[in-house]
Each structure stands twice: as C-alpha cells, then as structure tokens.
VOKOLKE-86336 format. One record per residue: y, x, z of N, C-alpha, C in turn; residue in three letters. Coordinates in Angstrom, 3 decimals. Layout:
// residues N
- Y X Z Y X Z Y X Z ala
...
***
This chain:
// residues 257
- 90.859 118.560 72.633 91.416 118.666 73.983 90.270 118.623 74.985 unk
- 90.392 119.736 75.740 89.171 119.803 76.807 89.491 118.876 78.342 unk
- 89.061 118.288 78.681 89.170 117.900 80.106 90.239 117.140 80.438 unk
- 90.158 116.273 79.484 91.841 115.210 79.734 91.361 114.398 79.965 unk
- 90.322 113.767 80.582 90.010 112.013 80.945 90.787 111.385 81.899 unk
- 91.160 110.552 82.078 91.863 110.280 83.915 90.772 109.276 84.343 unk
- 90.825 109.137 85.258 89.490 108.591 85.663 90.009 108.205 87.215 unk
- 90.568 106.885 87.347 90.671 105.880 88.496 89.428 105.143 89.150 unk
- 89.280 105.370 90.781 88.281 105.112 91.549 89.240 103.754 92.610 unk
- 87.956 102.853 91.866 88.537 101.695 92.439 87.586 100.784 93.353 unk
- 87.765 101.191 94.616 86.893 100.477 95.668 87.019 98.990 95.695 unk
- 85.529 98.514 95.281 85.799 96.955 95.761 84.258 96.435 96.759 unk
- 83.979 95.069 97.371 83.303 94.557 97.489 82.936 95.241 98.760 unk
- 81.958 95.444 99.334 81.512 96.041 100.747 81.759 97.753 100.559 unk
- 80.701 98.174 99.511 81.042 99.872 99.097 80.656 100.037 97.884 unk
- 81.168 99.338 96.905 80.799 99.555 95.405 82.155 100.218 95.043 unk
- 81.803 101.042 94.230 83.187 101.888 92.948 82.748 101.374 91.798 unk
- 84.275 101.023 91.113 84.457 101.082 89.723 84.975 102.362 89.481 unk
- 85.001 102.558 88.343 85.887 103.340 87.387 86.343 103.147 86.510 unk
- 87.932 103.490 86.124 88.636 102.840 85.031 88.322 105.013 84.289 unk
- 88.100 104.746 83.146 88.274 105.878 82.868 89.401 105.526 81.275 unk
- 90.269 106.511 81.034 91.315 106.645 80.247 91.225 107.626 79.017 unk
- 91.043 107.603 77.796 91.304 108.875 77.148 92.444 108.651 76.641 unk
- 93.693 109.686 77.000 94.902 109.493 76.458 95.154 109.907 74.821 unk
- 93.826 110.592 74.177 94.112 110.442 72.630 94.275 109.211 72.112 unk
- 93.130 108.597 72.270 93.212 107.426 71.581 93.808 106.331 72.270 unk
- 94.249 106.242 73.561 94.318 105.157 74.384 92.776 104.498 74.706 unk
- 91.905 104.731 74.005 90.678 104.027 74.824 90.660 103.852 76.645 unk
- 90.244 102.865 77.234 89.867 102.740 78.561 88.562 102.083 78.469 unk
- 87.694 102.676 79.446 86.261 101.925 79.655 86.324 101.358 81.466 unk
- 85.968 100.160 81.922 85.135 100.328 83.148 83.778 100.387 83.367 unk
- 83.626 101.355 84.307 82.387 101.809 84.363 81.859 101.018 85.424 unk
- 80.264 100.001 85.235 80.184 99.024 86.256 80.726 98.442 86.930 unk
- 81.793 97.132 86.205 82.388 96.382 86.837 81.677 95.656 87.663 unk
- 81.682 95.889 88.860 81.110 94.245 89.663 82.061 93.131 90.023 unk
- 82.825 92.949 89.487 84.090 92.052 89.391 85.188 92.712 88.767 unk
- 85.885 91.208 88.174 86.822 91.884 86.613 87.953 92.167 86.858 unk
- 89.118 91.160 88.270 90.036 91.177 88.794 90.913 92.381 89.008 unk
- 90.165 93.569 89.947 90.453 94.730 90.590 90.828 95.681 89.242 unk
- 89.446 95.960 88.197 89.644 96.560 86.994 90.838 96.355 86.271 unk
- 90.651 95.029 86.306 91.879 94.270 84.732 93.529 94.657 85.702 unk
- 93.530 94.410 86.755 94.816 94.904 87.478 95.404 95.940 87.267 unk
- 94.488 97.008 87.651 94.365 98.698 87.995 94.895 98.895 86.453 unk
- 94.149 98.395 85.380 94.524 98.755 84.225 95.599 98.286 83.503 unk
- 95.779 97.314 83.774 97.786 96.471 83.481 98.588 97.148 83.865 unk
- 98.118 97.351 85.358 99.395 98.532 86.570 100.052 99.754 85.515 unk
- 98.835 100.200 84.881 99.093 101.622 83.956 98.953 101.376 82.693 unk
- 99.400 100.541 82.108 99.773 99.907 81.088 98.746 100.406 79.916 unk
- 97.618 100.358 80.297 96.294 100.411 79.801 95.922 99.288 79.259 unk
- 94.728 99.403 78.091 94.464 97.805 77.521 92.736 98.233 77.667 unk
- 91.747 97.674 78.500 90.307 98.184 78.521 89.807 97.675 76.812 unk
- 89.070 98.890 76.588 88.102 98.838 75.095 87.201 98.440 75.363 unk
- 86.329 99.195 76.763 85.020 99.381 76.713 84.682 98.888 77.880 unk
- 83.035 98.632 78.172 82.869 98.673 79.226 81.268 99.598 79.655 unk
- 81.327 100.073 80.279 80.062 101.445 79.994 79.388 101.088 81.084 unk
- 77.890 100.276 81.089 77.246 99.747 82.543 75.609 100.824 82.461 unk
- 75.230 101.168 83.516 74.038 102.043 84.044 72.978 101.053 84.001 unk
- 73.574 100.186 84.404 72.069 99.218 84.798 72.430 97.743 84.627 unk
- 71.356 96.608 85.196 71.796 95.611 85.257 72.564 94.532 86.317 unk
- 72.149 95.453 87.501 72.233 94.599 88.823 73.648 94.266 88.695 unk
- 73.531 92.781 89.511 75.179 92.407 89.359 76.496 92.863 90.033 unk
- 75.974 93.391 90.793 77.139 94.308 90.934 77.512 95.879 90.340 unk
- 76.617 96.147 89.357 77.406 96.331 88.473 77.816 96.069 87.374 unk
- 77.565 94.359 86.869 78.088 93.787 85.819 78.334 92.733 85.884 unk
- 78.486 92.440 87.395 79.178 91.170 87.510 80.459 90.711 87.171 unk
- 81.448 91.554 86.338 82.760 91.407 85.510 82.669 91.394 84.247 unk
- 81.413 91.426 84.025 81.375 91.964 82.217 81.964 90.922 81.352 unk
- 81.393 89.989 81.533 81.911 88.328 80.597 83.398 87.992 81.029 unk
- 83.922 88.235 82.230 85.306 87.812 82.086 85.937 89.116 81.549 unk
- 85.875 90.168 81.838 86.501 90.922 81.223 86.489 91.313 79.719 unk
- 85.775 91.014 79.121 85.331 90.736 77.952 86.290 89.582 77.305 unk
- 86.372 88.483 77.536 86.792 87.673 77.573 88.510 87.723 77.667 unk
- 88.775 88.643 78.826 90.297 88.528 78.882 90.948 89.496 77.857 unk
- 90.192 90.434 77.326 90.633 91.843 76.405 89.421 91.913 75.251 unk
- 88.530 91.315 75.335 87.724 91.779 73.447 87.070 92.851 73.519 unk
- 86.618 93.689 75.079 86.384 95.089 74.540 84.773 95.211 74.245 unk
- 84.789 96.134 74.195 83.149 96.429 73.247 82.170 96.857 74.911 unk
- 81.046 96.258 74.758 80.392 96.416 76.753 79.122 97.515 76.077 unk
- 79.051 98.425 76.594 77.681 99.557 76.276 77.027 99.305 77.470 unk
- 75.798 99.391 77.159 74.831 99.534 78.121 73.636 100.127 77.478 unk
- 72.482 100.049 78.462 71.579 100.891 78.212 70.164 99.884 77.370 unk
- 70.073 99.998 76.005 68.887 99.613 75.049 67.735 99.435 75.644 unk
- 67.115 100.299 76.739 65.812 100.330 77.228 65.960 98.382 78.124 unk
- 67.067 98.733 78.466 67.220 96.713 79.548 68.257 96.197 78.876 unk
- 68.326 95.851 77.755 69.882 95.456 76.779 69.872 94.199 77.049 unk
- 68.471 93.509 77.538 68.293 92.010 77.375 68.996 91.638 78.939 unk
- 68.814 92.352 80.130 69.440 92.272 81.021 71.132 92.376 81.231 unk
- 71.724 93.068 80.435 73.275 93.467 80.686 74.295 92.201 79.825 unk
- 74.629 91.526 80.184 75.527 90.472 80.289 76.670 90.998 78.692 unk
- 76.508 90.559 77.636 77.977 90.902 76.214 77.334 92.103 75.769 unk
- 76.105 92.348 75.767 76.389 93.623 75.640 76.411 93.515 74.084 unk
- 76.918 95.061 73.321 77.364 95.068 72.041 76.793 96.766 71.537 unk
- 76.824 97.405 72.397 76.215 98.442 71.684 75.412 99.138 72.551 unk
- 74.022 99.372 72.288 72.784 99.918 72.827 72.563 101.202 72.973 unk
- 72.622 102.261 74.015 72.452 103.468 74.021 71.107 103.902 74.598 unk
- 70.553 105.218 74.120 69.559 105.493 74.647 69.441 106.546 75.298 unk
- 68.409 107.376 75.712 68.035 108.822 76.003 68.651 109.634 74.734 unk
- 69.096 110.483 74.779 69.707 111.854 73.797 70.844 111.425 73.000 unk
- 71.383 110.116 72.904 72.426 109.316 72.209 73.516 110.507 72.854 unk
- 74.920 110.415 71.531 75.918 111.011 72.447 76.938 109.768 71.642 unk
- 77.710 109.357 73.015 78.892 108.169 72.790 79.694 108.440 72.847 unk
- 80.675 108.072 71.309 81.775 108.712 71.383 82.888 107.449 71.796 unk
- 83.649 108.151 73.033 84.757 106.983 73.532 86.265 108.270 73.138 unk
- 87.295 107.516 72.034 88.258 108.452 71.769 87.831 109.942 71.382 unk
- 88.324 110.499 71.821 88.536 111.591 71.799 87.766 112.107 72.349 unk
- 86.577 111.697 73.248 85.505 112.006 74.493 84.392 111.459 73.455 unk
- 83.059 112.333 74.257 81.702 111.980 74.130 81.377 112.156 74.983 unk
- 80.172 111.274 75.489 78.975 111.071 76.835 77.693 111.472 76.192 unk
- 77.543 112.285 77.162 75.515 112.451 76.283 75.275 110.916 77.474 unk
- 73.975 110.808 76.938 72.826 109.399 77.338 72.102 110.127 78.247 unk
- 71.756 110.085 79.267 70.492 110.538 79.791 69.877 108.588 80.202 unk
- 68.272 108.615 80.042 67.417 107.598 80.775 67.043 107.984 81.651 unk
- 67.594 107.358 82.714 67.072 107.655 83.932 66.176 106.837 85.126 unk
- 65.393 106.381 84.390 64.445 105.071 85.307 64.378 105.533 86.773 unk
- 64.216 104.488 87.692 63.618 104.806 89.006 63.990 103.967 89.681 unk
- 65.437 103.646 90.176 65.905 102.756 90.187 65.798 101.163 89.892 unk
- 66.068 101.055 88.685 65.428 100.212 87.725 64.781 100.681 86.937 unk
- 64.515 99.825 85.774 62.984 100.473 84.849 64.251 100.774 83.287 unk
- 65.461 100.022 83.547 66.150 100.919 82.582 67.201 101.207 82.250 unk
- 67.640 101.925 83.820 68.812 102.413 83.827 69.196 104.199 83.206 unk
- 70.693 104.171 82.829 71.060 105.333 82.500 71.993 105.901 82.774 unk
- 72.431 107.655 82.281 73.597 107.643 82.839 74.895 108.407 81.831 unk
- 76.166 108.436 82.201 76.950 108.972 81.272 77.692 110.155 81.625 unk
- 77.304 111.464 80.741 77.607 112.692 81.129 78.796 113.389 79.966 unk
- 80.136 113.453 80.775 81.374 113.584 79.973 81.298 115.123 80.078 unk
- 80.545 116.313 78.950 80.213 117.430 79.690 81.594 118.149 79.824 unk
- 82.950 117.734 78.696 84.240 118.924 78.609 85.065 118.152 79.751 unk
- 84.636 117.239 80.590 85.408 116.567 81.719 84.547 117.287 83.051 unk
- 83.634 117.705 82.719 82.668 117.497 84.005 82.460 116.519 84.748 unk
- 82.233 115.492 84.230 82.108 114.115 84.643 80.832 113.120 84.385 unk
- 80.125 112.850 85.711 78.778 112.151 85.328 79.567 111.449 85.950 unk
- 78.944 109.710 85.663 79.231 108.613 85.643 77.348 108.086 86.136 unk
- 76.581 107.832 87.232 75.444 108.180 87.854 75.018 106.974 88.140 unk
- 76.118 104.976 88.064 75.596 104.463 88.868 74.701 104.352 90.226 unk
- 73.529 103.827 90.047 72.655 103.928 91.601 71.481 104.841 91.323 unk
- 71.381 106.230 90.665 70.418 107.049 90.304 70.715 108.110 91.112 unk
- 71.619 108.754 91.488 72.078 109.791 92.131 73.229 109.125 93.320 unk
- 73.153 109.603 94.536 74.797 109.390 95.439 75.108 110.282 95.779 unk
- 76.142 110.536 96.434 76.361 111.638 97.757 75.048 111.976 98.586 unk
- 74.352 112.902 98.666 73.306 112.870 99.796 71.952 111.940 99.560 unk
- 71.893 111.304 98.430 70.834 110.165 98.297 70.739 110.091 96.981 unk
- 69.698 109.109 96.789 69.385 108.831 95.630 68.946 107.353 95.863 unk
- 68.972 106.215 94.287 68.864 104.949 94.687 67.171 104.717 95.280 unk
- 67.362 103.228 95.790 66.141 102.618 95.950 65.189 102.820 94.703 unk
- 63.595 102.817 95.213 63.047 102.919 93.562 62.639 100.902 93.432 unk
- 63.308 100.241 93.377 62.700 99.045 93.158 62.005 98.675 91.893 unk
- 62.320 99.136 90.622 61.220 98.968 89.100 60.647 100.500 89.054 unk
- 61.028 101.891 89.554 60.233 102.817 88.842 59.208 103.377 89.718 unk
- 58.677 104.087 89.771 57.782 105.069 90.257 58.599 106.219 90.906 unk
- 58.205 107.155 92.295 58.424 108.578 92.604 58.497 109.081 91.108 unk
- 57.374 109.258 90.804 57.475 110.227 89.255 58.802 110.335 88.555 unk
- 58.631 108.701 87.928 59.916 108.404 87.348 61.441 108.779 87.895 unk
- 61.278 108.643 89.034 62.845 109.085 89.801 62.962 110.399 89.723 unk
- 61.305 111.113 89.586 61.984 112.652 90.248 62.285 113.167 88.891 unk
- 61.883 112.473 87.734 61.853 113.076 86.685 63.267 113.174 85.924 unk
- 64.075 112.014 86.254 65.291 111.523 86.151 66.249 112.866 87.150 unk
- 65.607 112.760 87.963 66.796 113.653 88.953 66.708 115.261 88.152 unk
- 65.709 115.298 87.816 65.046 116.434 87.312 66.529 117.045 86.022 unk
- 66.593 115.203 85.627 67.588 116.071 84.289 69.086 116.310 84.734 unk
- 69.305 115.596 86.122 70.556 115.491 86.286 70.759 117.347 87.237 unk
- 69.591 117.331 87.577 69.861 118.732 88.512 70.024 119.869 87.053 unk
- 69.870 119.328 86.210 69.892 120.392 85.014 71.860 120.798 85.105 unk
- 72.571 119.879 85.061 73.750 120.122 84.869 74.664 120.692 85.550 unk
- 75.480 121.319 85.790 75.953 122.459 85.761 77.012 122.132 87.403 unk
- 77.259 123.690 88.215 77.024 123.038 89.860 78.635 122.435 89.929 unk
- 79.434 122.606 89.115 80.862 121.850 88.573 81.061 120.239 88.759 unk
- 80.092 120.360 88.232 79.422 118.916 87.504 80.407 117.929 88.483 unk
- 81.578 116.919 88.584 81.459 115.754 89.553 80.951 114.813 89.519 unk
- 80.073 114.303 90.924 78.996 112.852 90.897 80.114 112.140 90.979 unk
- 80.370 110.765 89.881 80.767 109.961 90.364 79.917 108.101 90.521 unk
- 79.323 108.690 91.671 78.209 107.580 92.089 78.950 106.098 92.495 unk
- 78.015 105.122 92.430 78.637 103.558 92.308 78.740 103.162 93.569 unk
- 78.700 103.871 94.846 78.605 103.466 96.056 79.080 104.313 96.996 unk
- 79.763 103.797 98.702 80.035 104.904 99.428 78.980 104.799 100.767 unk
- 77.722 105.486 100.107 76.482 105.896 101.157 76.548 106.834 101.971 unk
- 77.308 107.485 101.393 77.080 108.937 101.816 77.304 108.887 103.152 unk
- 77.924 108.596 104.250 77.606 108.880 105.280 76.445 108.434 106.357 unk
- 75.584 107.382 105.736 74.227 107.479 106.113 73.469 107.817 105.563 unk
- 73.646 108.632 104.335 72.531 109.231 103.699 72.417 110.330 104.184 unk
- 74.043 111.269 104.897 73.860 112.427 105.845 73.072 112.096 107.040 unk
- 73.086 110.860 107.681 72.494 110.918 108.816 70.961 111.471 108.330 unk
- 70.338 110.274 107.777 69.330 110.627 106.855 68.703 111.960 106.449 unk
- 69.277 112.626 106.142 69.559 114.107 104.956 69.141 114.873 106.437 unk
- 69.960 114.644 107.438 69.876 115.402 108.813 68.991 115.646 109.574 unk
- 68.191 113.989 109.537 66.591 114.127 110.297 65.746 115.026 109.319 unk
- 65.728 115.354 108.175 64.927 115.750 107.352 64.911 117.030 106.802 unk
- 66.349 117.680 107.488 66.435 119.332 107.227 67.842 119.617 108.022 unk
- 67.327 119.873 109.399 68.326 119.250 109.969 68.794 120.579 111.062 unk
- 68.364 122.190 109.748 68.545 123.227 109.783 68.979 123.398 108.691 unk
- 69.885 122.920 108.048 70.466 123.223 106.966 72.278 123.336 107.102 unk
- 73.049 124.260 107.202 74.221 124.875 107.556 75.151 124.075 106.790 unk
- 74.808 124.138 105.192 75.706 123.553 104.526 75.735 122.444 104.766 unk
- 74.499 121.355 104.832 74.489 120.316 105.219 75.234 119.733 106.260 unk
- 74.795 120.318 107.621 75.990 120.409 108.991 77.369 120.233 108.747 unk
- 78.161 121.302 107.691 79.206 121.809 107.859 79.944 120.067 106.667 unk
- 78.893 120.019 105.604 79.372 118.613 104.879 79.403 117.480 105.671 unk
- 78.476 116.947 106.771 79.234 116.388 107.187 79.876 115.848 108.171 unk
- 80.410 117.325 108.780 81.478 117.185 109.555 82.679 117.224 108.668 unk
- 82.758 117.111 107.218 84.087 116.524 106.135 83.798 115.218 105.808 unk
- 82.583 114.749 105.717 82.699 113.412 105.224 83.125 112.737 106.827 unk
- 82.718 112.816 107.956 83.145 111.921 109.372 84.701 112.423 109.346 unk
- 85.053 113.477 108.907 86.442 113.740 108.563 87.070 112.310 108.187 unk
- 86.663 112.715 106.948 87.323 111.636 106.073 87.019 110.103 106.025 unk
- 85.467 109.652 106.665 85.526 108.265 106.801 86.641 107.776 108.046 unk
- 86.423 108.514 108.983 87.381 108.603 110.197 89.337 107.662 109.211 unk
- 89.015 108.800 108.600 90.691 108.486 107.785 90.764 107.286 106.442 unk
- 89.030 106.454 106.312 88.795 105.438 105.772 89.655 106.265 104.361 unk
- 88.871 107.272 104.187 89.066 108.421 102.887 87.349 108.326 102.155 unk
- 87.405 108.403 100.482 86.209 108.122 99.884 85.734 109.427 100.298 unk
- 84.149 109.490 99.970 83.443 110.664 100.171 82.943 111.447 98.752 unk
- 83.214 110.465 97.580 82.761 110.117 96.536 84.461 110.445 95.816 unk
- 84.242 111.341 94.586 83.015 111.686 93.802 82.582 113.178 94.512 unk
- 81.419 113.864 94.724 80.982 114.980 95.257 80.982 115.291 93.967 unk
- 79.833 116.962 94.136 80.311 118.031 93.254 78.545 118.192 92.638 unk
- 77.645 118.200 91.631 76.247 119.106 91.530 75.923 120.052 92.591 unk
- 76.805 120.875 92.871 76.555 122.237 93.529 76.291 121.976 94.630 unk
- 77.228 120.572 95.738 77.269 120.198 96.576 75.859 119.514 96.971 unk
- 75.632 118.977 96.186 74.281 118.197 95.633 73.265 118.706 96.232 unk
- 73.045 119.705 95.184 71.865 120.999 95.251 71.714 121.944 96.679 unk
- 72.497 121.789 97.446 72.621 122.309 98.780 72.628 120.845 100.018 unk
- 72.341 119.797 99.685 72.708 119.216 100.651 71.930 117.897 100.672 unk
- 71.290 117.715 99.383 70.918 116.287 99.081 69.329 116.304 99.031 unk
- 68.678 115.779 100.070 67.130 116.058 100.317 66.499 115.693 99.005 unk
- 66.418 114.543 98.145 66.163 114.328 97.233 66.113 114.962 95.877 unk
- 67.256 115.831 96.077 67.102 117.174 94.822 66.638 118.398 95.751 unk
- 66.153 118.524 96.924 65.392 119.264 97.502 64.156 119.587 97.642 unk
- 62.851 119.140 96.822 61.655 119.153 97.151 61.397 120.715 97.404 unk
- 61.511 121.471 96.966 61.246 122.699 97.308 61.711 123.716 98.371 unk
- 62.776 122.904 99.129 63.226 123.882 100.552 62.178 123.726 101.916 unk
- 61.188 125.046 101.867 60.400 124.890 102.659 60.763 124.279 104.274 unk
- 61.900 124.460 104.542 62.266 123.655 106.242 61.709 122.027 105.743 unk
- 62.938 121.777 104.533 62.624 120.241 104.955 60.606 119.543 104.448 unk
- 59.940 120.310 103.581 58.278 120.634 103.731 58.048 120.261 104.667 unk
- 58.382 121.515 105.688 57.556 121.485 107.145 58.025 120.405 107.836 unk
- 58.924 120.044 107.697 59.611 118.901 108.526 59.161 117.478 108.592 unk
- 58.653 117.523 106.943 58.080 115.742 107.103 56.432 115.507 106.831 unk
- 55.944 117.133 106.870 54.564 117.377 106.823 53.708 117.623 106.211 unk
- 55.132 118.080 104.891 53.943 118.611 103.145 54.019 120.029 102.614 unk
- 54.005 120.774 103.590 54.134 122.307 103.620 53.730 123.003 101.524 unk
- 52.131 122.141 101.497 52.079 123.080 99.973 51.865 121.778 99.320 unk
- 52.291 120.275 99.100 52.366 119.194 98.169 53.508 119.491 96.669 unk
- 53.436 119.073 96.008 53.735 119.104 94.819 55.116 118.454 95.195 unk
- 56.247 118.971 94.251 57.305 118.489 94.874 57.236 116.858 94.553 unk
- 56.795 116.434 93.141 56.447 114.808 93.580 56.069 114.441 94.170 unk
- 55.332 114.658 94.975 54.909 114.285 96.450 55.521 114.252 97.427 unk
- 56.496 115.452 97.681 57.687 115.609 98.672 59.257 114.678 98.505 unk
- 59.032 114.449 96.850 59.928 113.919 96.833 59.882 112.179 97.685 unk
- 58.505 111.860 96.635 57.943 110.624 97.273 57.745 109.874 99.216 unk
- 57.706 111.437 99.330 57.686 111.272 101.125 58.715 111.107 101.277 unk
- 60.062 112.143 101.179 61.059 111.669 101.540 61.630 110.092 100.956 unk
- 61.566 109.803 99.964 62.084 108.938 99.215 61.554 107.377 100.167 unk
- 60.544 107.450 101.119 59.443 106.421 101.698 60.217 106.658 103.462 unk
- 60.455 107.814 103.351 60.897 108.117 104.865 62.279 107.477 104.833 unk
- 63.236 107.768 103.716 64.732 107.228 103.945 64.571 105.294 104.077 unk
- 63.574 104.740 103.142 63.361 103.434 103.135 63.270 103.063 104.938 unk
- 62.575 103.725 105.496 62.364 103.451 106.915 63.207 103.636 108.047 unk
- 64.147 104.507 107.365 65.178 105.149 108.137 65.982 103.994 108.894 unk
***
C-alpha cells in the first residue's frame, strides 16, 4: 500500500510539533519527538491508537522530554539516532546514516544529519512523501548550528535538497514566520518568496500552522538551501564564495537577525 500513513500534528509548548504518525496495516503508531507525553498519549487514546514507537532526531529535551513516561505508560520501542544514543532518554534501537526502518507496513530511510547537533537525524517515509526533519530543516530556515560546523549543516541540507520537490517538511517547530522576515532581508527580490509570505501572515493571522511545507516550496524560498541564487550573493556580499561560505554567511547573519 502506497501512501497510507496518517500523520497527526500536535502543537504543544511555545512552538514545538509532535507527530503521532499511524500505519493502519499493522496498527503501529510512533511519536515523533515527544517533548511531553500527555498531549501524544491523549491524541492517541482519542483514536483508539496504542503508541509502539517513538522515533526522536536528536536529543534536546524538547524533543524527548516524554520519552520515559511514555514508555512507561505503553512499552513502546523509542528509536533514535546511534551517532548520540547515549544522549536519547529508553532508547532501544539505534539507527544510522543509510539504515532503512521498518515501522508496519512503512519504511524510513536514515539520513545523518549533523549541524544542529553533532548527532542528529532524519526520517524519510519516501511512498508517503514524508520527512520527519526535527530542528535540521524548517519552513524558511534551518536549525541553530550549536555542535556542528557550516560544512556539516550544508552537507546535511545537501542530502535533504536531494529529495524530491513533493517531498512534505514536517519540521519540529512553527518559525516560519520569522524565518520569512529573515529570508526577506536576504533576497528580498524574490517573488515566490513575497507571494509565501503573504500565506503564511494569512494563516498566522487565523493562528493556522505554517508547517508542514512542501521541498519545492523549500527550494524557492528558503535562503539556506539557496547558496547559489546570485541576488541573495550580492546581497550579503559573496558574489563568487563557495556556496559553504554563503551558506555560512547567511547561517551567521540569521543568528544576528
């Protein structure tokens, strides 16, 4: 069965998302970075769901600040990423770079995606079109680099721009409307960009998510998978720099923003 996941977006805390994701073959449910267990374990009773899994990107506690009670209230099995296994709270099974995880009836390829942290990853449902991105990719942004390097981030983004312009981000946070402000000073001749977000002030206006966006959307709009659009170059002053370099500027310019 192609493209049957259901996949519930569950806002908690200031602007963190969970995700309850569902495969109705097997009944499996995973949450994806719980930062508290309450909201999840609800959402999933409501729909008479029983969570298996729990599928975390990274370590920070908000996104695994539910792992042990939820664990605890249901038995389920917590994946996280092998490269920081010692960091993720129950964890039980270790995934890496090129791993593919099979949940039900579904598989996730592994991508490692350091930058962020030094060992975070992410989960790519390819017959759902569904990345699961934590704080590596957002709407319009990309995370803080607090453990990796420019390199490391751009190299990471590098694999996610590989996937296909379908693709939906479903990122762990709702940034996106200052990452447009952001995005704006920095190519702020860019049409598509403009026209996105006058939909996201749409929709925050109507306290509507902005999240999950699209790859395609991405690739037209998100300075960070942009090193090569000569406006935003000229704009922050690296006309012929290497796009690691451009990336790195921008990536130093949003910190200041």
């Amino acid at each position: 069965m192609v493209g049957h996941l259901e996949i519930v977006q569950l806002p908690v805390l200031h602007d963190n998302y969970i995700y309850l994701i569902h495969e109705p073959g097997s009944g499996a449910t995973a949450v994806v970075d719980p930062a508290v267990p309450d909201v999840p374990l609800q959402a999933a009773a409501e729909r008479g769901w029983t969570i298996t899994h729990i599928l975390n990107t990274h370590h920070h506690m908000d996104h695994v600040g539910g792992n042990m009670a939820i664990k605890e209230a249901t038995g389920c099995t917590i994946v996280g990423p092998g490269p920081d296994n010692e960091r993720i709270p129950g964890i039980d099974v270790q995934v890496n770079d090129g791993d593919v995880f099979s949940f039900g009836e579904a598989q996730a390829d592994i991508f490692f995606t350091p930058g962020h942290t030094r060992g975070h990853i992410v989960y790519w449902f390819s017959q759902d079109a569904a990345l699961f991105c934590g704080d590596t990719l957002f709407a319009m942004g990309c995370g803080r680099l607090f453990e990796g390097s420019p390199e490391q981030m751009w190299t990471s983004l590098q694999k996610l721009l590989a996937l296909p312009d379908d693709a939906r981000v479903f990122c762990a946070h709702e940034y996106t409307q200052a990452n447009g402000a952001f995005a704006l000073s920095v190519e702020p001749q860019n049409a598509a960009l403009q026209a996105r977000m006058e939909h996201v002030k749409a929709l925050r206006v109507q306290g509507l998510p902005t999240v999950p966006s699209t790859m395609g959307d991405e690739k037209e709009t998100n300075p960070f998978l942009r090193p090569t659009s000569v406006h935003l170059r000229e704009t922050i002053g690296l006309p012929s720099a290497s796009d690691v370099d451009v990336f790195a500027k921008t990536r130093a310019l949003k910190d200041q923003f």
